[in-house]
Structures are given as structure tokens and as C-alpha cells.
DOZA-245996 format. One record per residue (C-alpha): residue number from 0; chain; x, y, z. Coordinates in nm, 3 decimals. Layout:
N
ATOM  seq  mol       xx       yy       zz
ATOM  NUM    A        X        Y        Z
...
# end
This chain:
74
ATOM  seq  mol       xx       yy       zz
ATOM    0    A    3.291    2.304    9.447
ATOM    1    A    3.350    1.943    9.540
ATOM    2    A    3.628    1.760    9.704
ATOM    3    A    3.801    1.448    9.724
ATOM    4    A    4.067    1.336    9.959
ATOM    5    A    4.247    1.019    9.858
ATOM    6    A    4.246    0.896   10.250
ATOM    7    A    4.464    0.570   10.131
ATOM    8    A    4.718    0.873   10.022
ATOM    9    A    4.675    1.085   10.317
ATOM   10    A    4.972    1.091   10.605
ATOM   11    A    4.781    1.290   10.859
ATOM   12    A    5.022    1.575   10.788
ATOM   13    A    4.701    1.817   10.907
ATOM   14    A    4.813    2.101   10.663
ATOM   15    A    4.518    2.124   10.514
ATOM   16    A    4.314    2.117   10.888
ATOM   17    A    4.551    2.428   11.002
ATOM   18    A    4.484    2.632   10.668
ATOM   19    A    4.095    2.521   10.598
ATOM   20    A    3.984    2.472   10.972
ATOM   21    A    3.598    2.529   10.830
ATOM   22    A    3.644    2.245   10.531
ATOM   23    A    3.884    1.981   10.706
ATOM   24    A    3.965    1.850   11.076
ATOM   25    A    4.162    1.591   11.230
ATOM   26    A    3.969    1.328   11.408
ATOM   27    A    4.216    1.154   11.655
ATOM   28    A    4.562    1.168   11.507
ATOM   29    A    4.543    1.040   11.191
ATOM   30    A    4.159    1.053   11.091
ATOM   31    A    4.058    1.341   10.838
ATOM   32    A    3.726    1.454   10.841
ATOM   33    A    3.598    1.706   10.537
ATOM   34    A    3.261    1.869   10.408
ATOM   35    A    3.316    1.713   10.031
ATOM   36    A    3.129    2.075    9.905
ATOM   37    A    3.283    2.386    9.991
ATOM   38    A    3.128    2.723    9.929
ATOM   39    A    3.262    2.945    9.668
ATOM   40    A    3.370    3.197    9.933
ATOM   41    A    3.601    2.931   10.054
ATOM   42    A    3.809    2.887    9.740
ATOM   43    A    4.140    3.045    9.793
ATOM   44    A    4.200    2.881   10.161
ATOM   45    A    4.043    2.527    9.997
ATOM   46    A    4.347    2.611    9.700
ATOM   47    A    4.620    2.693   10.000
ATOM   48    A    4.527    2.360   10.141
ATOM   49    A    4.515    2.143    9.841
ATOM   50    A    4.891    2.311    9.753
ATOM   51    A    5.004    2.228   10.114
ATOM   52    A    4.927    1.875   10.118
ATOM   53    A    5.266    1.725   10.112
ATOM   54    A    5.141    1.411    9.917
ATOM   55    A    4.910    1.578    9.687
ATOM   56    A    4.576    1.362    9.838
ATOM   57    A    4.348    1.665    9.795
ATOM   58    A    4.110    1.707    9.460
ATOM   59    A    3.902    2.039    9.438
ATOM   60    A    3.629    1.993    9.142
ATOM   61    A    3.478    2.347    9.001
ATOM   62    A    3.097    2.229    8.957
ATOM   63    A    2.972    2.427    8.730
ATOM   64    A    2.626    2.347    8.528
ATOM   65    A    2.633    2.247    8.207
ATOM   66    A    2.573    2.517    7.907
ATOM   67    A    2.255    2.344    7.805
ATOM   68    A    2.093    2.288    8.130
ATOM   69    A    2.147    2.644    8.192
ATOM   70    A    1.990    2.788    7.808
ATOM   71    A    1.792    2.490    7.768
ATOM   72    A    1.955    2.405    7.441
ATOM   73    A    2.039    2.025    7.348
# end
């Protein structure tokens, strides 16, 4: 999974720090820092975050690989 935090949308509300401690942190008071690919395992707290971000700055991307890359079809 990838993500993307719109930092020019992002208050420094930390929600997303206090639910996904192991994918986001706060960096002073307003600086986010964030691993841009989670693990799968992390999913559900990476989903609680994104939904607690009061101004919606958080985008989680399923990667998944594409059908013919995986059968070797084209």
C-alpha cells in the first residue's frame, strides 16, 4: 500500500500520529513525518487514520500488480 499526505492540507491535528504511531509521527508541532508504504498488516489502523483526519489530507493507494505482469499475458 502507498500513501500520500497532502502536507499543504494538513493542520497538524496528529490524529493520524495517535492511531498509526508505526506509519505517521509528529516532528515538532506541526511537522508530519510518514513511511509512504505501509505493510498490509497495517491496513485497518492506516484506514482509522485516514477516516480521522479532520481535513481529509490522507490518500491510502492498494498497489496491487497488474493482471498481465502477474500471467504474463499482454
Amino acid at each position: 500500500m502507498r500513501i500520500a499526505v497532502d502536507l499543504n492540507r494538513c493542520q497538524g491535528y496528529a490524529q493520524c500520529a495517535f492511531l498509526a504511531p508505526e506509519i505517521f509521527a509528529m516532528h515538532g508541532e506541526e511537522a508530519l513525518l510518514y513511511n509512504p508504504e505501509a505493510d498490509e498488516a497495517q491496513r485497518e489502523k492506516l484506514a482509522q487514520a485516514a477516516a480521522a483526519c479532520p481535513v481529509q489530507a490522507i490518500l491510502v493507494d492498494a498497489v496491487d500488480a497488474p493482471a498481465e505482469a502477474v500471467s504474463g499475458e499482454r
